[in-house]
N, C-alpha and C positions, 0 to 999 in steps of 0.2 A: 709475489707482487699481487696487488689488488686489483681484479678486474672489474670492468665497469656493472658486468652480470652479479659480480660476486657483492658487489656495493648496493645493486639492487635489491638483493637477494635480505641480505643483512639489514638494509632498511625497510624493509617487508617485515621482518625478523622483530625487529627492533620497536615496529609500531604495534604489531601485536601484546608485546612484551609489557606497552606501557597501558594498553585499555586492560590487561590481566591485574593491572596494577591499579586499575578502575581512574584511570584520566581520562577524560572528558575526549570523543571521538574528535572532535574539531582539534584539538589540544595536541593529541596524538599525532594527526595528517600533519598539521602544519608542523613541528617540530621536530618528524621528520624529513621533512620537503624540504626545510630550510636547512638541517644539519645536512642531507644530501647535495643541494643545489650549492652551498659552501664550500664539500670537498670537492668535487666535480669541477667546480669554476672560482669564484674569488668574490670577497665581500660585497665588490661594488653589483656585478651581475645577477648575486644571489640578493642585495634590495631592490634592482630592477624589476625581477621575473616576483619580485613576494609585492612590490608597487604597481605592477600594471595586473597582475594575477587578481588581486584584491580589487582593481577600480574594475576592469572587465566583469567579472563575476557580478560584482555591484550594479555595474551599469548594464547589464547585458538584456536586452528588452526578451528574448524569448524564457528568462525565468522572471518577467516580472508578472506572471501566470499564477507563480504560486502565490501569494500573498495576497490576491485576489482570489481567487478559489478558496482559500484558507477564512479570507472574512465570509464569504458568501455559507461556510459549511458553521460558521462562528454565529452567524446571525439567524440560521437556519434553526439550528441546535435550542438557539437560543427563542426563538419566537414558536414552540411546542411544534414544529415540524416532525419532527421524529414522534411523538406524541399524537398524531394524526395519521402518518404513516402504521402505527401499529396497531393504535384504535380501527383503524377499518381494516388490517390483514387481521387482526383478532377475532371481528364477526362475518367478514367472508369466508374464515375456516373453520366458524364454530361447526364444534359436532365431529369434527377429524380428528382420529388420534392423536396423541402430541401435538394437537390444533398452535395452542400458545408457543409451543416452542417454533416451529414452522412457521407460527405469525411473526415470531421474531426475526427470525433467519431472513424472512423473503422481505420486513421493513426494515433489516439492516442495510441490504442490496438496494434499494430502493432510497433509501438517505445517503447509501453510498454512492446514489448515483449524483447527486449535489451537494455532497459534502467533501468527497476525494481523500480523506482520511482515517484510516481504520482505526484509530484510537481513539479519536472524537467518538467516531460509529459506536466502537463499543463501550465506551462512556456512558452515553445519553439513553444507549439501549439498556445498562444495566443499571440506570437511577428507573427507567421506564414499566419495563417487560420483567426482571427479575421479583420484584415485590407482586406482579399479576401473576406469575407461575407459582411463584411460596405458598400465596393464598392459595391455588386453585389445587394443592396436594401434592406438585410435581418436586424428585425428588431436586436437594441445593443443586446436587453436582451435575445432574443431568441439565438445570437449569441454566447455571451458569457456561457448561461450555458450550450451548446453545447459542447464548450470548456472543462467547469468543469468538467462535464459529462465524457469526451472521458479522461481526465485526469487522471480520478480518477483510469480507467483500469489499470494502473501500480501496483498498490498494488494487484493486484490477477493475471492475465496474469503473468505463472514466465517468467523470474526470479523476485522474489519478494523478498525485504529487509524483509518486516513485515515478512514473512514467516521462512525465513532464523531468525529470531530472537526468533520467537516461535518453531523454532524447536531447539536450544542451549537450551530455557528454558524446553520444555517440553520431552528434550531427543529420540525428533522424527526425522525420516530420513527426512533431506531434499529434497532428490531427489524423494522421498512419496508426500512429500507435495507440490512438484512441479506437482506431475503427475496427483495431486488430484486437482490442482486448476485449469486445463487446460479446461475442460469440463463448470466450473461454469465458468469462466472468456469470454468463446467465448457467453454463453449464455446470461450472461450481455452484453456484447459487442451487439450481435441482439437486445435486448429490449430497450437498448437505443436508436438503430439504429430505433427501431419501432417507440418509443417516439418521438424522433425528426420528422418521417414522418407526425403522426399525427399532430404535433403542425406546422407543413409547411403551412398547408394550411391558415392558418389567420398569418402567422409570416414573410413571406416570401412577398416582395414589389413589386420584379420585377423577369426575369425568372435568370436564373443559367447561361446564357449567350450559347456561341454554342454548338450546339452536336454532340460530335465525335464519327466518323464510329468506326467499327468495326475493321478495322485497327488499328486506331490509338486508340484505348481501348488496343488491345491486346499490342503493343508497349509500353504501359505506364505503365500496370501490369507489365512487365519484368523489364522496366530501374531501380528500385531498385535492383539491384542484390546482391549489396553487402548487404545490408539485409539480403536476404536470406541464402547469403553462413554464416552470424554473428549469425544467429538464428538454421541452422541446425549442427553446430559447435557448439556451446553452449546449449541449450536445446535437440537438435534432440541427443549431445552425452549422457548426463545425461540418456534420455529417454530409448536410447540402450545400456545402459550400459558401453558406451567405456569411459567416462569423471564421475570424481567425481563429484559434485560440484564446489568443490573450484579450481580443476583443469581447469575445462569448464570455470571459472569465469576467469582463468587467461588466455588462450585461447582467449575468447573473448576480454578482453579487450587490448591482444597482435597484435587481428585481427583486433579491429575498430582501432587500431594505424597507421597500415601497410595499412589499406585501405583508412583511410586520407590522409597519406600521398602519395598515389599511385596515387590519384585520383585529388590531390595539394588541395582538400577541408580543408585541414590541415597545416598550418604550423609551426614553431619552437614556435613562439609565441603563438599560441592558443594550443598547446598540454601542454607549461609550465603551462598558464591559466586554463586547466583542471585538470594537478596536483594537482595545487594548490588550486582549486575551491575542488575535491575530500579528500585531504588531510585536508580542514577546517570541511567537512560534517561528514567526518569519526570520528572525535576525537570529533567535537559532540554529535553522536550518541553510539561513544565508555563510554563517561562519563554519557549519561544517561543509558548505559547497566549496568554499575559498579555503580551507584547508586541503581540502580533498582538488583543487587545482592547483596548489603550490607542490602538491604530492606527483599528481599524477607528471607534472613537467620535470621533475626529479626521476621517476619511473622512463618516461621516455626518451630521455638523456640515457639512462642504465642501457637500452634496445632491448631491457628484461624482455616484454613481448615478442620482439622479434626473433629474439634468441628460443627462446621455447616455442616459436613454432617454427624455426629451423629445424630445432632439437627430435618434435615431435615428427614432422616431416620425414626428418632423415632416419627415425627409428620406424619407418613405416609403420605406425602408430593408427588404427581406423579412427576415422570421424567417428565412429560409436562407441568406440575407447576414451574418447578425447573427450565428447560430452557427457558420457558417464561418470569421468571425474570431476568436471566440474561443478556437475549437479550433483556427485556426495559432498563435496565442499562446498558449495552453497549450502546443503543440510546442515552440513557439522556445524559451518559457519554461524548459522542463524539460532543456534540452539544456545549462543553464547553474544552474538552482537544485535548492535540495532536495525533496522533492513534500511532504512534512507546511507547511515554510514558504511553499510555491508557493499551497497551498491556503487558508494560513489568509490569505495577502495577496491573494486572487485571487477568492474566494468573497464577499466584503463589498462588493465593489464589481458582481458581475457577477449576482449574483443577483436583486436587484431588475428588472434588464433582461429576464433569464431569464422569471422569473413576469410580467412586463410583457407579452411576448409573450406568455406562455398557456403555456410549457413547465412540463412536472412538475418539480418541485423535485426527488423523487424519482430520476424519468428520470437528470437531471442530476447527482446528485450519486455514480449507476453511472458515467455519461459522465467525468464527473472523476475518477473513479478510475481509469478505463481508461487515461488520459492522463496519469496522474500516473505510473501504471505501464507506459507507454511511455515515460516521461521516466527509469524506471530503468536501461533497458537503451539508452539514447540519447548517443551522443558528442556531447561529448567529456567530459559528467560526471556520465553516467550511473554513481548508486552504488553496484548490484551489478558492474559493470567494476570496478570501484577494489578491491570488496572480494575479487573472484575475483582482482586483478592483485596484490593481497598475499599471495598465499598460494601463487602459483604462481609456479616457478620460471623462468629462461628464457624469459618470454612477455613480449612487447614490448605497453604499452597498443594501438599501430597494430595488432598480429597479433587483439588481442581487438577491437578498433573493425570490423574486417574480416571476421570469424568472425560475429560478432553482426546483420551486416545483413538477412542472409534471415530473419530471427528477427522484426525488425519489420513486417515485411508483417503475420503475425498481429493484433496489435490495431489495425492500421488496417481491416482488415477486421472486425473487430469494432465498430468505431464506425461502420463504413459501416451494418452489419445493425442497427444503435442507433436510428439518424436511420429507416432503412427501415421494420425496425419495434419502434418502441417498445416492445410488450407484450412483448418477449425481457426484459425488467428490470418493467415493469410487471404480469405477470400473476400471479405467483408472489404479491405481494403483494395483490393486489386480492382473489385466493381466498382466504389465509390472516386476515386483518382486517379 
């Protein structure tokens, strides 16, 4: 007889089976959710739960964050933001070893901090920074996963999409789990920046070109201003409490509009193109949310979670067992899926365990960002490679798989300092709320 674990278990099974088969993540959730919630119940309940699953999601105001966020990092991108951001981390560190590559790293973090997406980030950084590093003698590979590296900061520097997505799912405050990832996300931000120093010294050809006074450092830290004013608008209101979330999200991308356009970095034609570029990404990520809710009510119907942390429980199993598996399955995971799709199939099942043992939701939901953004820069499909390996010429994916390893040492070390100590993501928010 077929148990409701065992039905779980096999549409787990069954959805992996079909993205191996390279269908579309969205495609996958839902056509398991619906072939689940069918056997489990009967035609008419299983278009109920896929009809109100669908308008819910749709209509649900605490993701309508993303798609504001999404135009504010579209029109940012777009009006040479990230091109200002790196132009002045470029001459505040001339004269520094692998200067260029560290100016990269610290203007991805930094665009990452108003853009909320690491694929944008390392887009624009490698139309940007990659052609100034070629020129300046450093070597492709060292450059590019320079790039990958600084990119990936978008997914944890908020405003973060992933976040905002795991906080709908796991009914946490988003502006918690903004406050939580501020402290991890600068700390990665340094260890990359470490990482790339160290590897300067054999990667780097010729110097970094000339070194600017002290004048002209201090000059070039300021001239992104409007940066600043986008960021302390946006995050600095969520942090003092004057902005919701979603309000900060509409704020900001009402301000990179008005500051395109002020600055003529902006005009009618490239703000339609950001529309229209945010409106294609949003209803992407909206159908794999609403797959990924027809799945997980399927999931929770099965008591799959509750059953494995009976399971685990009862096998008196330590909470350091229990999260060490699912941080090598988040690796494994990420080395093969998307991290927005990793997480909406990964969080519905592992959460309940999570809090079972007594871990913060909060904790955990930095923890998975960390992971999901080690899963970007992770062979053999990690997707800032793919997107740095389109845009450059003569570079073999093997030469960027190769280039990128010393890179990950970083957030394994950052999830070490997670588990050691927690309050590096918990304290930030415990003062502020």
């Amino acid at each position: 007889m077929i148990t409701s674990f065992s039905l779980g278990l096999a549409g787990i099974g069954f959805m992996f089976l079909l993205l191996l088969l390279r269908q579309p993540v969205w495609l996958a959730l839902a056509i398991c959710g619906i072939a689940g919630n069918f056997i489990l119940n009967s035609i008419s309940m299983t278009k109920f739960v896929v009809g109100t699953g669908t308008f819910d999601t749709a209509s649900g105001y605490a993701l309508s964050v993303i798609p504001l966020f999404i135009l504010m990092g579209e029109v940012a991108s777009g009006s040479r933001m990230s091109r200002d951001l790196f132009d002045a981390a470029r001459v505040a560190l001339s004269g520094l070893r692998g200067g260029l590559a560290i100016a990269t790293i610290a203007a991805s973090g930094a665009f990452g901090a108003i853009c909320g997406s690491s694929v944008a980030t390392a887009a624009s950084m490698t139309r940007i920074a990659l052609p100034e590093m070629r020129r300046a003698g450093y070597e492709t590979g060292y450059a590019a996963s320079s790039v990958a590296a600084g990119g990936s900061l978008g997914i944890l520097i908020p405003p973060s999409i992933i976040l905002v997505i795991y906080g709908s799912i796991s009914e946490t405050s988003v502006a918690r789990l903004f406050a939580a990832s501020m402290i991890p996300g600068i700390l990665l931000l340094l260890l990359y920046i470490l990482v790339a120093w160290v590897l300067a010294r054999g990667a780097v050809v010729t110097g970094t070109g000339l070194i600017a006074t002290f004048r002209e450092r201090l000059i070039a830290i300021t001239r992104p201003w409007h940066f600043l004013l986008l960021f302390i608008a946006t995050i600095g209101g969520i942090y003092t409490g004057v902005f919701s979330p979603n309000e900060a999200a509409s704020i900001g991308a009402f301000g990179a509009i008005v500051i395109g356009f002020l600055r003529r970095t902006l005009n009618w034609a490239g703000f339609v193109m950001a529309v229209q570029a945010s409106v294609l990404i949003s209803c992407g990520l909206f159908l794999i949310i609403i797959g990924a809710k027809i799945f997980a009510i399927f999931i929770v119907q099965t008591r799959l979670p509750d059953t494995l942390l009976y399971f685990f429980q009862n096998a008196e199993v330590s909470p350091f067992w229990v999260m060490l598996m699912i941080v090598v399955l988040y690796i494994v995971m990420g080395c093969f899926l998307e991290g927005i799709g990793m997480v909406l199939i990964t969080v519905p099942v592992f959460l309940p365990v999570i809090e079972g043992y007594g871990f913060d939701p909060i904790w955990f939901g930095v923890l998975v960002a960390v992971l999901v953004e080690l899963g970007l820069i992770t062979p053999p499909v990690g997707m800032n490679l793919f997107i740095i390996r389109a845009q450059v010429e003569n570079m073999t994916m093997g030469a960027i798989y190769r280039a990128i390893l010393p890179f990950l040492v970083a957030p394994v070390i950052l999830i070490l300092l997670l588990f050691l100590k927690p309050n590096i993501a918990l304290w930030l928010p415990n003062l502020l709320f």
